[in-house]
TORRO-209350 format. One record per residue (C-alpha): residue number from 1; residue in three letters; x, y, z negated. Coordinates in steps of 0.001 Angstrom, whole numbers, plus 500000, padded with zeros to 6 digits. Example, Ala and Ser with C-alpha at 12.3 -4.5 7.8 and 13.67 -1.06 7.14 Angstrom:
// TORRO-209350
[1, "ala", [512300, 495500, 492200]]
[2, "ser", [513670, 498940, 492860]]
END
This chain:
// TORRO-209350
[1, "unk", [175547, 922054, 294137]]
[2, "unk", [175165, 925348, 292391]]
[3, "unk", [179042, 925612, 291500]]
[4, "unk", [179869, 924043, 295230]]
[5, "unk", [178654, 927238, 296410]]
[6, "unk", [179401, 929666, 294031]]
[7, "unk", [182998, 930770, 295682]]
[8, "unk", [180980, 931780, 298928]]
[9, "unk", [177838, 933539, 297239]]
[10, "unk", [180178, 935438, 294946]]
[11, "unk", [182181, 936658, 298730]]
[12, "unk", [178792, 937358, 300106]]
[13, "unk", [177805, 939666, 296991]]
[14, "unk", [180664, 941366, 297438]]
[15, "unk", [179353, 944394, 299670]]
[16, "unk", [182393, 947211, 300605]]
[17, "unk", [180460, 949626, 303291]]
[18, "unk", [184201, 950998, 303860]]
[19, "unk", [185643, 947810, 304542]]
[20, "unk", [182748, 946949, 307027]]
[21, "unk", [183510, 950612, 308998]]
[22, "unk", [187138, 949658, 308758]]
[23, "unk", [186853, 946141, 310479]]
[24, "unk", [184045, 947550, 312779]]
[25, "unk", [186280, 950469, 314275]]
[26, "unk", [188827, 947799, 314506]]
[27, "unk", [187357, 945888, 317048]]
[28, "unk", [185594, 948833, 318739]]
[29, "unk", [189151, 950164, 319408]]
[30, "unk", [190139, 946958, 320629]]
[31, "unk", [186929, 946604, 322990]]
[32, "unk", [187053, 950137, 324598]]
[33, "unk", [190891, 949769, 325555]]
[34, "unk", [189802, 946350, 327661]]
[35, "unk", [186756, 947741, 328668]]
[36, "unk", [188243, 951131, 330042]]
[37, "unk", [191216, 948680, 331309]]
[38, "unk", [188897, 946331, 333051]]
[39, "unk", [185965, 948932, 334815]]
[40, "unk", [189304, 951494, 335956]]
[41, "unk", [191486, 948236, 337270]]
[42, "unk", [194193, 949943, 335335]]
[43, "unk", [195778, 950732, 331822]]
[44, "unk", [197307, 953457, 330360]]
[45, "unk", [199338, 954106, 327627]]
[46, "unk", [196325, 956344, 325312]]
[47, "unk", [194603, 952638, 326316]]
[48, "unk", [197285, 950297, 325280]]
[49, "unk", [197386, 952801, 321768]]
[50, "unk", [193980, 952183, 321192]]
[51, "unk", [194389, 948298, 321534]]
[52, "unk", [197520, 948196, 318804]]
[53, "unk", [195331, 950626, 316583]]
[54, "unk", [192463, 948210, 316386]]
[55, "unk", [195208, 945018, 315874]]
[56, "unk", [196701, 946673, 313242]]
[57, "unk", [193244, 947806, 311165]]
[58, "unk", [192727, 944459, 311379]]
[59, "unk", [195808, 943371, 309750]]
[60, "unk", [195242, 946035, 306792]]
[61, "unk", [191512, 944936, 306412]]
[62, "unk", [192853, 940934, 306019]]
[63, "unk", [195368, 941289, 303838]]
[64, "unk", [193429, 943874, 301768]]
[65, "unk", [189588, 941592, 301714]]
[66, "unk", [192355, 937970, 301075]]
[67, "unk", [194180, 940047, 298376]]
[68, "unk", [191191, 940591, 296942]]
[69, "unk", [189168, 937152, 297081]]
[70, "unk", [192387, 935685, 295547]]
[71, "unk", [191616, 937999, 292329]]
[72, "unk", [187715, 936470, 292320]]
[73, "unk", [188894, 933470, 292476]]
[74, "unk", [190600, 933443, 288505]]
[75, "unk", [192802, 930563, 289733]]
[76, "unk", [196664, 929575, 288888]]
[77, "unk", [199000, 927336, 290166]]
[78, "unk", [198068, 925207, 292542]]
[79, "unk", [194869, 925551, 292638]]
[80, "unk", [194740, 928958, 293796]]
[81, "unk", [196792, 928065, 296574]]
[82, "unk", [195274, 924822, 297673]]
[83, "unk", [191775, 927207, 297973]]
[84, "unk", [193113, 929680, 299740]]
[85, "unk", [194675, 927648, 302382]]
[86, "unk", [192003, 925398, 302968]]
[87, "unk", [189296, 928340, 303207]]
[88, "unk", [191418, 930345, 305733]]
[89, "unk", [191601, 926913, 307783]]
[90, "unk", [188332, 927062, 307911]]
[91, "unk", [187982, 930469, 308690]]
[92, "unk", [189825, 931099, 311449]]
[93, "unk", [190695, 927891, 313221]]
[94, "unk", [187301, 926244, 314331]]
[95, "unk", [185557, 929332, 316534]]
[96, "unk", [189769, 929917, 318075]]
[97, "unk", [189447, 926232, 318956]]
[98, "unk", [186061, 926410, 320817]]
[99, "unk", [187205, 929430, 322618]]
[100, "unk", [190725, 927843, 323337]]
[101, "unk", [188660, 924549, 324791]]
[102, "unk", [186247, 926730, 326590]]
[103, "unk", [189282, 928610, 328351]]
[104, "unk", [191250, 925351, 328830]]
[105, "unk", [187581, 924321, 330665]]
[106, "unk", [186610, 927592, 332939]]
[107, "unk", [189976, 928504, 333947]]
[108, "unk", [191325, 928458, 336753]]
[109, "unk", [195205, 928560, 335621]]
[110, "unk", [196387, 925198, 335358]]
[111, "unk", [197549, 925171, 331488]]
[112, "unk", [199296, 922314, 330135]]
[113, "unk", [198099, 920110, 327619]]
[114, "unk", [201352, 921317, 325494]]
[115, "unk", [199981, 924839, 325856]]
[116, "unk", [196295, 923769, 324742]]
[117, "unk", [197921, 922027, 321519]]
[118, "unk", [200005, 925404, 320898]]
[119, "unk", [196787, 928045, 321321]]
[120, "unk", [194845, 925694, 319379]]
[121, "unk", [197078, 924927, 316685]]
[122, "unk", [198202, 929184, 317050]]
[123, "unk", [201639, 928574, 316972]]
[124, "unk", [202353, 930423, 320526]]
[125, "unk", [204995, 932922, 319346]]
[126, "unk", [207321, 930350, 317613]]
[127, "unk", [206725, 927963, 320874]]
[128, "unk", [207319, 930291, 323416]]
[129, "unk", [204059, 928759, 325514]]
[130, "unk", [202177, 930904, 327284]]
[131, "unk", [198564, 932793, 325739]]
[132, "unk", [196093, 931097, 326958]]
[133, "unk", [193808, 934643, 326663]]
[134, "unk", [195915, 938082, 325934]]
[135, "unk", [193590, 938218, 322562]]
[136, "unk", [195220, 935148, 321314]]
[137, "unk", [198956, 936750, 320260]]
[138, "unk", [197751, 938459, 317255]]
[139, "unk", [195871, 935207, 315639]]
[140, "unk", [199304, 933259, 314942]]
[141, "unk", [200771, 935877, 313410]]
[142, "unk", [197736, 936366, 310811]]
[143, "unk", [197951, 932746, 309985]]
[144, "unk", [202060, 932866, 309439]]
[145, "unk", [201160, 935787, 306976]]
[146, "unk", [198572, 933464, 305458]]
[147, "unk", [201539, 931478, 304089]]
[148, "unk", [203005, 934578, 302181]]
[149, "unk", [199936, 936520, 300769]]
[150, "unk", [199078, 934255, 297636]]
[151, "unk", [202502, 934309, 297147]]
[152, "unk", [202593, 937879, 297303]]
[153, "unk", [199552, 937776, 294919]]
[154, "unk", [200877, 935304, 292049]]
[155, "unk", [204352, 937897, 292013]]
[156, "unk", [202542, 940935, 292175]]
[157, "unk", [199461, 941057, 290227]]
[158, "unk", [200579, 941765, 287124]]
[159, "unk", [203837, 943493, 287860]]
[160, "unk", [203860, 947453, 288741]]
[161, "unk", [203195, 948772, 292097]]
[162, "unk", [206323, 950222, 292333]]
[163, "unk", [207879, 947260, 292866]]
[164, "unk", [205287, 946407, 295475]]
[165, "unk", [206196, 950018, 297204]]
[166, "unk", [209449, 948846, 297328]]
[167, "unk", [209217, 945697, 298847]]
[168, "unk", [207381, 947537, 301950]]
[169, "unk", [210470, 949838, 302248]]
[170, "unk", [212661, 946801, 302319]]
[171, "unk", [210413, 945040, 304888]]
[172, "unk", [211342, 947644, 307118]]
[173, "unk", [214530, 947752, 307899]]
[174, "unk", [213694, 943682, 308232]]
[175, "unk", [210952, 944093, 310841]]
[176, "unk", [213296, 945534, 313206]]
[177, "unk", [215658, 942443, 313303]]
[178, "unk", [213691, 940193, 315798]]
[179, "unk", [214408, 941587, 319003]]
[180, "unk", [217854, 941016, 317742]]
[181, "unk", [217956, 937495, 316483]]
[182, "unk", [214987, 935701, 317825]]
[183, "unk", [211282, 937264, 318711]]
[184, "unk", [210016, 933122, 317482]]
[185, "unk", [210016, 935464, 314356]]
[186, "unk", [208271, 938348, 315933]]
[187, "unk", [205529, 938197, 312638]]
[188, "unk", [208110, 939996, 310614]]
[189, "unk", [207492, 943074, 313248]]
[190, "unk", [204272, 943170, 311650]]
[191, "unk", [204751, 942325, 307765]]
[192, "unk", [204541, 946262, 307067]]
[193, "unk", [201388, 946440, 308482]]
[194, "unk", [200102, 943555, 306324]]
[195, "unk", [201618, 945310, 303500]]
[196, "unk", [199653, 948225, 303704]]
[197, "unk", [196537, 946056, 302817]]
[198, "unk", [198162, 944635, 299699]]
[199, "unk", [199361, 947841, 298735]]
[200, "unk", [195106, 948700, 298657]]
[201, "unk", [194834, 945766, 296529]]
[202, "unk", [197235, 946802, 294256]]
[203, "unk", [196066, 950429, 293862]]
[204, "unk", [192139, 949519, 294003]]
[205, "unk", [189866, 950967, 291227]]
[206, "unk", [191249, 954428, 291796]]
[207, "unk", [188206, 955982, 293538]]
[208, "unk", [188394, 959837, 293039]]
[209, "unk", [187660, 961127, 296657]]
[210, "unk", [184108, 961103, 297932]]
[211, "unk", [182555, 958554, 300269]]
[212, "unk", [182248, 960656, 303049]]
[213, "unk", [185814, 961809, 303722]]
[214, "unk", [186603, 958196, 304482]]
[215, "unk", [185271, 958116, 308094]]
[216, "unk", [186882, 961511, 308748]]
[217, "unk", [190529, 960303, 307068]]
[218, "unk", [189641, 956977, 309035]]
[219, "unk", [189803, 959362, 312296]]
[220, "unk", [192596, 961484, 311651]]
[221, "unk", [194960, 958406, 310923]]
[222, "unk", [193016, 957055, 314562]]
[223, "unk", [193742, 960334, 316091]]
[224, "unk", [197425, 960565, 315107]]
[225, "unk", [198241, 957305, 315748]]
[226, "unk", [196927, 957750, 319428]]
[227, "unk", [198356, 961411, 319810]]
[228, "unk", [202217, 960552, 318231]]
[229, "unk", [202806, 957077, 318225]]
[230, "unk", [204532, 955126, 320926]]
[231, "unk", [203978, 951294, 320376]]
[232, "unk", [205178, 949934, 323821]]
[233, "unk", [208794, 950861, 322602]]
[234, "unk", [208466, 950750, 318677]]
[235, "unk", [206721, 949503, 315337]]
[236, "unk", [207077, 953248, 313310]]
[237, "unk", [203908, 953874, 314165]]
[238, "unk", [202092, 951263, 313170]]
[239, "unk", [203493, 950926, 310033]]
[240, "unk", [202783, 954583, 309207]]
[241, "unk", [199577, 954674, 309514]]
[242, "unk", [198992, 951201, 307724]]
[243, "unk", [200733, 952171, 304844]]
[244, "unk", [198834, 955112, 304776]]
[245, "unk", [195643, 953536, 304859]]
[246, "unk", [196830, 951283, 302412]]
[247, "unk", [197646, 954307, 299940]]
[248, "unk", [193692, 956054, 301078]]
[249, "unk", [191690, 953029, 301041]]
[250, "unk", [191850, 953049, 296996]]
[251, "unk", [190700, 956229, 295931]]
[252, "unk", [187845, 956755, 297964]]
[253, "unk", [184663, 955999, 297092]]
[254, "unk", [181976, 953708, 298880]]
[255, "unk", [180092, 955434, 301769]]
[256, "unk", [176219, 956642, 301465]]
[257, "unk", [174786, 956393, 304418]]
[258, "unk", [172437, 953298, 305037]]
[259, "unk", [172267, 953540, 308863]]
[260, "unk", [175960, 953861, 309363]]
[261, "unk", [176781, 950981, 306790]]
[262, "unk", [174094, 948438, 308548]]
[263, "unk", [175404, 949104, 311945]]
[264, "unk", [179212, 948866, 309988]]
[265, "unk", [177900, 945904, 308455]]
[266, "unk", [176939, 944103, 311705]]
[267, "unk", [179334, 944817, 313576]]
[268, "unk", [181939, 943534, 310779]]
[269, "unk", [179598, 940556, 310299]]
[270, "unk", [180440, 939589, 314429]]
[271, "unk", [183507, 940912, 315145]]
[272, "unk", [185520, 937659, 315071]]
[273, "unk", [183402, 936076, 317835]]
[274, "unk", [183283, 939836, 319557]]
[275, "unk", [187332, 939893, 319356]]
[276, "unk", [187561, 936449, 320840]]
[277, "unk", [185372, 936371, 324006]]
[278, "unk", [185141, 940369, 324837]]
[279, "unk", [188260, 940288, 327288]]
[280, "unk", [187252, 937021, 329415]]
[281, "unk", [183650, 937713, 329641]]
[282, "unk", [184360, 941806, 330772]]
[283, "unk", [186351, 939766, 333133]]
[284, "unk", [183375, 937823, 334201]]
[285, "unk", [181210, 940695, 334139]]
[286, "unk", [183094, 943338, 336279]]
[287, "unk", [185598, 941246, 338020]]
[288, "unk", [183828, 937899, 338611]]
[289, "unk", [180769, 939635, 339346]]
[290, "unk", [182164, 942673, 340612]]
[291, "unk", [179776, 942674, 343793]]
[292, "unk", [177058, 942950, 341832]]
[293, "unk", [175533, 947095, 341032]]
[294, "unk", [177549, 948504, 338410]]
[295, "unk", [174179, 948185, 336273]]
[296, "unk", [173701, 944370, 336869]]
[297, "unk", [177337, 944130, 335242]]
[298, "unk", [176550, 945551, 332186]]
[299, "unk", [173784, 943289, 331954]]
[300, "unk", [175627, 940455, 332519]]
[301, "unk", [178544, 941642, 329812]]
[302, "unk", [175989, 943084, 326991]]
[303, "unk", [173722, 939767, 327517]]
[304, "unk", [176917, 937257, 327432]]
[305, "unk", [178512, 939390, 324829]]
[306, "unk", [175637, 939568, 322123]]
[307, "unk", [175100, 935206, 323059]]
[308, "unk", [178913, 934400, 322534]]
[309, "unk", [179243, 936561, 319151]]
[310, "unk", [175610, 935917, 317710]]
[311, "unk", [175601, 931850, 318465]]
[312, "unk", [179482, 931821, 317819]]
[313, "unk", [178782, 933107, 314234]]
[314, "unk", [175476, 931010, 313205]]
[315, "unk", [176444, 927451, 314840]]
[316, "unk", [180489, 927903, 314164]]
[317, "unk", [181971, 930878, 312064]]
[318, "unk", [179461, 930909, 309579]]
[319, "unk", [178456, 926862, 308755]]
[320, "unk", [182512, 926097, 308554]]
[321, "unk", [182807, 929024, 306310]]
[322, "unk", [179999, 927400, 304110]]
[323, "unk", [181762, 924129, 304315]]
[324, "unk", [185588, 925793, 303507]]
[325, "unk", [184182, 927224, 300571]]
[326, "unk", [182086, 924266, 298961]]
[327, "unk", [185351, 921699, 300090]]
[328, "unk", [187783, 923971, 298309]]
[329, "unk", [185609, 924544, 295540]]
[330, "unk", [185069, 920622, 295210]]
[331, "unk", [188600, 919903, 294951]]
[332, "unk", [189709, 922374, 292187]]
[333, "unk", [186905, 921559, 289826]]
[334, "unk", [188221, 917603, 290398]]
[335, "unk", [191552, 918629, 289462]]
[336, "unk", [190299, 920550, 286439]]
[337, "unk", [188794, 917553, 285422]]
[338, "unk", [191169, 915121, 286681]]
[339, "unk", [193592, 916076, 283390]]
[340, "unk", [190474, 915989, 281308]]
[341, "unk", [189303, 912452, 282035]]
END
C-alpha cells in the first residue's frame, strides 16, 4: 500500500507557492470577466482579454506542473506513458462528466445525446457539436495536448533547450494554419502557449531573481496583455506573453509570504471545480434569480459557489486523483515485475 501511494504523496510534497499564485490568478481572471459580463448584461473587449489571459495561464501552468511530474516519475518507455495517460484520465475527466450530466439535467436547451457523448468524452472542437457550457472549449484542447507532452518530454529532456526554443518558433508559423485548412485542428492555435510551460521545465533550477518580483512580473505580463493584445482577431498575443512566462517562471525564486501563498494555495487547490461551475451558477445567481436584492444574489452565488468547488473537490476531484495515482502506480510495478518472474 505504501508504494500504491507513493506517486501521489510525492505530488502532494511538492509545494511551488508561485505555481499556486499562477493557477489562482488564472481562474480569478477567468471569474471576473463572467462575473463583470454577467452583473453589466454585457461584454467588452478589456473583459473578453481578461477571459483568454486566465485560459492561457492555465495552459502554461499544465504543461509546466505535467512536464514536471513526468521528471518525478524516473520512468521510460512505456511505462512513463501508460502513467501519465491514465493519471490525466483521471484527473480531468470524472468532475467534466458530473458537470456535463448536471448541465445535460438542469438545462433547458434541448442537447442531443450525440452532443452529451462529445462534451463528455471533450472531443467538441474535432466534432463540430455544440458546448454544452462556454467553459467547456478550452478542456478538449488540454487533453489533445495531453497526447504530445510526454512525447515532448522523452525528446527533450536530455537534449539542449535550444532546440526546444526552436521548436516554439516553428510552432508558430503552424498555429496560424487552421483557419485555413480546418479549425477541427484549432489545438494547434494554442500549442505555443503550451510551449511556454515546457520551455519552464526545461530552464527550471535557474532561480536568481527574488521571490517577490514574481507577483509584480506576473502583473506586468497581465497588464500588457490586457493593454496591447487583441485576441478576438489573433493568437500573437497570447503566445507572447506565454513564452515569456515560460522564460520568467525559472529564475525566480519561491515567494515568502505565508498569507498570500495559503490564500494562493486554496484557491489553486479549487480552481478546477471553481472553473467548471462559476459561469452557470453566476447565471443562476443574477439571471435566474435576478428579482431577488442585488445582496440576496451574492448570497446565492458565494453560497453555491464555495458548495460546488469544496464538495466537487473532496467527493470527486480529489478521491479519483487518489485512485489515478495508486491504479497507475499498480500497473508499472506489475510490469517491472512481469519480466522478472
Amino acid at each position: 500500500m505504501q508504494n500504491m501511494y507513493s506517486t501521489f504523496r510525492v505530488q502532494e510534497m511538492t509545494y511551488k507557492p508561485n505555481l499556486d499564485l499562477l493557477r489562482a490568478v488564472a481562474v480569478l481572471l477567468v471569474l471576473i470577466s463572467h462575473l463583470i459580463t454577467v452583473v453589466n448584461h454585457q461584454s467588452s473587449d478589456n473583459l473578453h482579454r481578461f477571459g483568454q489571459l486566465g485560459v492561457v495561464l492555465f495552459f502554461v501552468h499544465t504543461s509546466l506542473v505535467l512536464m514536471q511530474s513526468l521528471d518525478r516519475q524516473h520512468l521510460q518507455g512505456s511505462a512513463l506513458f501508460q502513467r501519465f495517460y491514465i493519471q490525466r484520465l483521471f484527473r480531468i475527466y470524472p468532475l467534466s462528466i458530473v458537470f456535463v450530466l448536471l448541465i445535460y439535467v438542469l438545462s433547458e436547451k434541448n442537447f442531443t445525446l450525440y452532443e452529451l457523448f462529445t462534451n463528455i468524452t471533450l472531443i467538441q472542437n474535432l466534432t463540430y457539436t455544440r458546448v454544452m457550457n462556454g467553459v467547456l472549449w478550452s478542456l478538449p484542447l488540454e487533453v489533445q495536448m495531453y497526447v504530445v507532452l510526454p512525447i515532448l518530454y522523452v525528446i527533450f529532456k536530455n537534449r539542449p533547450v535550444g532546440w526546444l526554443l526552436a521548436l516554439w518558433a516553428i510552432t508558430i508559423p503552424i498555429a496560424l494554419l487552421p483557419p485555413l485548412v480546418t479549425l477541427r485542428l484549432n489545438v494547434l492555435e494554442y500549442v505555443p502557449c503550451f510551449m511556454g510551460g515546457v520551455v519552464a521545465w526545461r530552464l527550471q533550477g535557474r532561480e536568481r531573481l527574488p521571490g517577490w518580483s514574481w507577483p509584480l512580473l506576473l502583473a506586468v505580463y497581465c497588464a500588457g496583455f490586457v493593454l496591447l493584445a487583441n485576441p478576438r482577431t489573433d493568437n500573437y498575443g497570447r503566445w507572447v506573453v506565454c513564452i515569456f512566462l515560460g522564460l520568467t517562471i525559472p529564475f525566480i525564486r519561491q515567494i515568502e509570504a505565508p498569507l498570500l501563498n495559503q490564500l494562493s494555495k486554496t484557491i489553486a487547490k479549487y480552481s478546477y471545480g471553481i472553473y467548471l461551475f462559476h459561469f452557470p451558477l453566476l447565471e443562476f445567481a443574477f439571471d435566474t434569480n435576478g428579482h431577488l436584492p442585488f445582496a440576496v444574489q451574492w448570497l446565492i452565488f458565494g453560497s453555491t459557489m464555495w458548495a460546488a468547488a469544496y464538495f466537487g473537490y473532496q467527493l470527486i476531484e480529489h478521491p479519483m486523483i487518489k485512485l489515478g495515482a495508486a491504479w497507475s502506480e499498480r500497473r508499472s510495478i506489475g510490469k517491472a515485475v512481469a519480466p522478472a518472474s
